[in-house]
N, C-alpha and C positions, 0 to 999 in steps of 0.2 A: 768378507763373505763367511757365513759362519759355516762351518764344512761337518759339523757333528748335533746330533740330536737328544732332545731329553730324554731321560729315563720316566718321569712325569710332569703332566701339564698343572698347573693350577689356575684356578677360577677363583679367585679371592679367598674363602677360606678351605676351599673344596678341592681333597688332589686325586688327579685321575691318574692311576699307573697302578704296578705289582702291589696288592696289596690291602689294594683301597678297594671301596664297592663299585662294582659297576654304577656309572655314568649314563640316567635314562632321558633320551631327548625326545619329547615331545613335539614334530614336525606338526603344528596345525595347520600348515601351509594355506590350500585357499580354502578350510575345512568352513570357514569363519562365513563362508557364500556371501560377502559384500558386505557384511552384516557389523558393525563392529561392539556391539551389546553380546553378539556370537564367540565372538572373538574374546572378551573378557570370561564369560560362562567357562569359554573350554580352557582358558588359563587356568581355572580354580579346579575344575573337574579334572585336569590333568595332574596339577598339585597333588588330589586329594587320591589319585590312586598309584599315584608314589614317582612321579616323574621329578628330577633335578633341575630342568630345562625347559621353557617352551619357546620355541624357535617359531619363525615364521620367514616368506619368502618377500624380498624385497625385489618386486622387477616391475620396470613399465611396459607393454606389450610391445609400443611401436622401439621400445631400446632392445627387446629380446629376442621376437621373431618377425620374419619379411612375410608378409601376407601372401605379397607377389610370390616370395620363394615357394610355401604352399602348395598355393594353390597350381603352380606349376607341376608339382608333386604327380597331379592329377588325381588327386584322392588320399583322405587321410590312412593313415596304417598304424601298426601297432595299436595301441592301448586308447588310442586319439582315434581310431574309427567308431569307436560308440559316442564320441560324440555328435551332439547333433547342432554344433554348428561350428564354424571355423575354428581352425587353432587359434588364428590371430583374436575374434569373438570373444573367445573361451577365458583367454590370459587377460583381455583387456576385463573383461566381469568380475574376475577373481582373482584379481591385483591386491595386493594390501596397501589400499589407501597410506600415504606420507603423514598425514595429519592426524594419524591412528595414535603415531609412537610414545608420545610423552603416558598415551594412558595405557597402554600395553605395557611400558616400561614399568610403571606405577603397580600396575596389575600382580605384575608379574612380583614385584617387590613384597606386596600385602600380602600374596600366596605363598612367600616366600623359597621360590623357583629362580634360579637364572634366566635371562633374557637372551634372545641369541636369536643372528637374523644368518639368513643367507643372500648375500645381495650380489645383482648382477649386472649393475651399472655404476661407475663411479660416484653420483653424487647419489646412489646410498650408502656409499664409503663416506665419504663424509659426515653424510646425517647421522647415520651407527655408531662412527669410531667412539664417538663420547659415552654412548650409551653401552656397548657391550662389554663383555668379558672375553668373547673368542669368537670368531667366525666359523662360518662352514661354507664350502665349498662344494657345490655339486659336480654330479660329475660329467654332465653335459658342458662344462665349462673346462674340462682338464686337459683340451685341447687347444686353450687358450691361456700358455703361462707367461704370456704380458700379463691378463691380470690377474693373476693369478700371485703372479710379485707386489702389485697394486698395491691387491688385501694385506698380503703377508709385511708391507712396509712398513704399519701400522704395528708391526711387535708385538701382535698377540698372537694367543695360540687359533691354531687355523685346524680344523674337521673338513678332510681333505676326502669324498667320495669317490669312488675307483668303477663306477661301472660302465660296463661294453667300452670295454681299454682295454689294452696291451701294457706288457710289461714296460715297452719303452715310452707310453705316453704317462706311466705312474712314475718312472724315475722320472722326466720331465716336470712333471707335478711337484715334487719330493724338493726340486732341486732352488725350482722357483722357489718354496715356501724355506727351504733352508737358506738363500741366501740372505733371510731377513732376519727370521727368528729360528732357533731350534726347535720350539715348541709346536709337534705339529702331532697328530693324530691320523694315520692312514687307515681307513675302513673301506674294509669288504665289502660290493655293491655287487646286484644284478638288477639292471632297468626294466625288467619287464613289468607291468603292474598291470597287467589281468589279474592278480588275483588266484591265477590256475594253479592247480598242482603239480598239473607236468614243471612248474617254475622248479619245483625241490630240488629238479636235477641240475640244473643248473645255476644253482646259489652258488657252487663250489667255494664251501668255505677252509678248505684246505691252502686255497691262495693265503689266507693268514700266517700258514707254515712259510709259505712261498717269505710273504714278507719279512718273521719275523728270521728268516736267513738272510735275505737281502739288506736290514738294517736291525742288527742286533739289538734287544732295548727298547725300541722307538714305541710306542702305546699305539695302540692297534684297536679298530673299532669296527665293527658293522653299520650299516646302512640295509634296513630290509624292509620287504613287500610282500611277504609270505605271511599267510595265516598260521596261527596256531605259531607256538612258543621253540618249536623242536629246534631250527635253522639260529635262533637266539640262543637257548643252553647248548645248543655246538658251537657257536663261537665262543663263547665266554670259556668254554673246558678248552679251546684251543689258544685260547690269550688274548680276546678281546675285552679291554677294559670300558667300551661308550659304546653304548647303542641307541640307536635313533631307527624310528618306526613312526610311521604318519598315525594322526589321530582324530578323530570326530565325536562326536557324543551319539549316533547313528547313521551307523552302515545304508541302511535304506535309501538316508536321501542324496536325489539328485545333486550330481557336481563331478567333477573329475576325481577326485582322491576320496572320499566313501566310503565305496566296495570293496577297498584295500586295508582300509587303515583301522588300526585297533581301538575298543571304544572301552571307558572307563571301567568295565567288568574285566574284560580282556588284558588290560593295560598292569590292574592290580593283581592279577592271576600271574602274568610275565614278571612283573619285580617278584613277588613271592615266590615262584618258580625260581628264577633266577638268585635270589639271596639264601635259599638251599640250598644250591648249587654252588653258589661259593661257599657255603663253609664244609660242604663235601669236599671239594677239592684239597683243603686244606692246605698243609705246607712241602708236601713231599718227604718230609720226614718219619722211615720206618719205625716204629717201635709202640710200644704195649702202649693201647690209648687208655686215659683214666677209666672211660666207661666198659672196659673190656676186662678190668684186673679183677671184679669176681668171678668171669669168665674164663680168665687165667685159672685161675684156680681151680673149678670146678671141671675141664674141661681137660688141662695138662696130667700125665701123668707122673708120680712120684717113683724112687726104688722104695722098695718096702720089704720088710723082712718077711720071708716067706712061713718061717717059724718062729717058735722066740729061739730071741740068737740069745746065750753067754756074755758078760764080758770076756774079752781075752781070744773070742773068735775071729780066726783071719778069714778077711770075707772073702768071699766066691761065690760065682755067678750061680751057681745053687742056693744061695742062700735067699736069693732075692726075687724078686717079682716087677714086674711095672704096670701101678694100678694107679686109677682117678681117686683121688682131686692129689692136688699139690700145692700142700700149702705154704707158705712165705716161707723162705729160706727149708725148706726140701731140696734134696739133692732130684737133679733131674735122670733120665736116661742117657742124655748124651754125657755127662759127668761120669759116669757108671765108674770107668776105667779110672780114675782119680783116685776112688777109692778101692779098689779089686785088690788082695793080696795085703790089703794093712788090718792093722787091730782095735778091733771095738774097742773104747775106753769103759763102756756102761754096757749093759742088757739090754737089749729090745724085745720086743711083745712083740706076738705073732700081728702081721699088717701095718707096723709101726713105719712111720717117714724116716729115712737116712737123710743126718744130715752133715754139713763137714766136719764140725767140731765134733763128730763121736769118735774121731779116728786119731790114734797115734802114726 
């Protein structure tokens, strides 16, 4: 059982961890509305506005959800009450066809994008294994780490979704997918996909602190359903190196995922946004940036002779000043005392820089 996890994943030539650029997945999920000419379109349109990945959702309705269970329900809720017709309806319409794959794969190859499914019954483990680089795992299934081991037997790396979970059904998660491969990816999720804003409050993408305590190291990603870029550049500054966000080429139309999901304007505004922001961040290393040192300068103050000094004058805090600019090797103010009480070797002119080598 492998008991420890990577520092990063890789996708063939692609490494996602400290370092490297964020990892942007393209969930087309059922965006493709049955269509599968939809489905190649929004491969390329997701390419072209800067995504690594287009993923899509591998599930048969009658293998995902119980009609009967439903409709027992007595009525849809959440996000599922605008629709306007069954759950079970719903999934069965906007499945992605099996017979799609080889040109989706293909697709995805000429775009030059990753391929990557999320599947939820084992003989799309099957059909996938050969064809992906890593899975994902939603998190409506992180309640299920039988299969959850299934996927992860397979040795790649696994995108592991966390949302409406507790802490103990993500270590459960964690533990499945470790006993297979190290390689795994846990991201930050909130399932609600209205759309709303009240959602902001509860993205809490501070659970990334949470995890990257809980499993030092381990690459860390988001899963989101929020508009607008903000809930993305907070996770990325908090250490999320893969984000996934659903996608369409327009919002307007009718379907489950739509109203949510970001569409090729949107999508290229988020990686630009976001590849800012990583190189803001930078390395955590304090010190004079290159584009700051004529700022040094002009900006630091120098000791400067408040008169013309003599050679031979033993300096004293009379004699000096601290005025702007300072220039390359000028003695600064907090130096001052280094020099106080020794003797000029040369004259200086009234406003002149002090510098070390004038002093015996």
């Amino acid at each position: 059982m492998t008991k420890t996890w990577s520092q990063s994943i890789t996708l063939g030539e692609r490494r996602i961890g400290p370092g490297a650029p964020v990892y942007f997945i393209a969930d087309i999920a059922s965006s493709h509305d049955g269509e599968l000419s939809r489905a190649v379109d929004l491969i390329h349109l997701a390419a072209e506005a800067g995504a690594d990945c287009a993923k899509f959702q591998h599930f048969l309705a009658k293998d995902i959800v119980s009609d009967e269970g439903f409709a027992a329900l007595g009525g849809q809720s959440a996000h599922q009450a605008q629709w306007k017709a069954s759950v079970y309806e719903v999934f069965e319409k906007y499945q992605t066809p099996r017979d799609w794959t080889q040109t989706l794969v293909e697709t995805c190859r000429q775009a030059g994008i990753d391929y990557m499914t999320t599947p939820y019954d084992t003989a799309a483990l099957d059909l996938m294994a050969p064809l992906v680089k890593a899975w994902k795992i939603g998190s409506g299934d992180l309640g299920w780490p039988q299969f959850i081991e299934a996927v992860a037997a397979y040795e790649k790396p696994v995108f592991v979704a966390t949302g409406a979970a507790t802490m103990d059904d993500v270590r459960r998660a964690v533990a499945a997918v470790l006993a297979h491969t190290p390689n795994l990816c846990l991201m930050q999720c909130n399932t609600n996909y209205t759309g709303s804003a009240a959602n902001f409050a509860h993205v809490n993408l501070q659970v990334l602190s949470t995890y990257a305590r809980e499993y030092p190291g381990m690459v860390l990603g988001l899963s989101d359903h929020t508009a607008g870029h903000a809930t993305v550049l907070g996770a990325i500054a908090l250490g999320a190196r893969a984000v996934e966000k659903h996608f369409t080429d327009d919002n307007s139309r009718e379907g489950p995922d739509h109203g949510f999901s970001m569409n090729p304007q949107s999508w290229r505004d988020m990686v630009e946004r976001a590849r800012e922001l990583e190189l803001a961040l930078g390395d955590g290393v304090k010190r004079i940036e290159d584009n700051e040192r004529d700022a040094f300068v002009v900006q630091r103050r120098a000791v400067r002779a408040r008169t013309d000094l003599p050679a031979g004058t033993v300096l004293g805090a009379e004699h000096v000043e601290m005025l702007r600019p300072c220039p390359p090797g000028a003695l600064q103010p907090w130096q001052l005392d280094t020099v106080l009480g020794r003797t000029l070797t040369c004259a200086l002119d009234k406003g002149a820089a002090l510098r070390a080598e004038q002093f015996a």
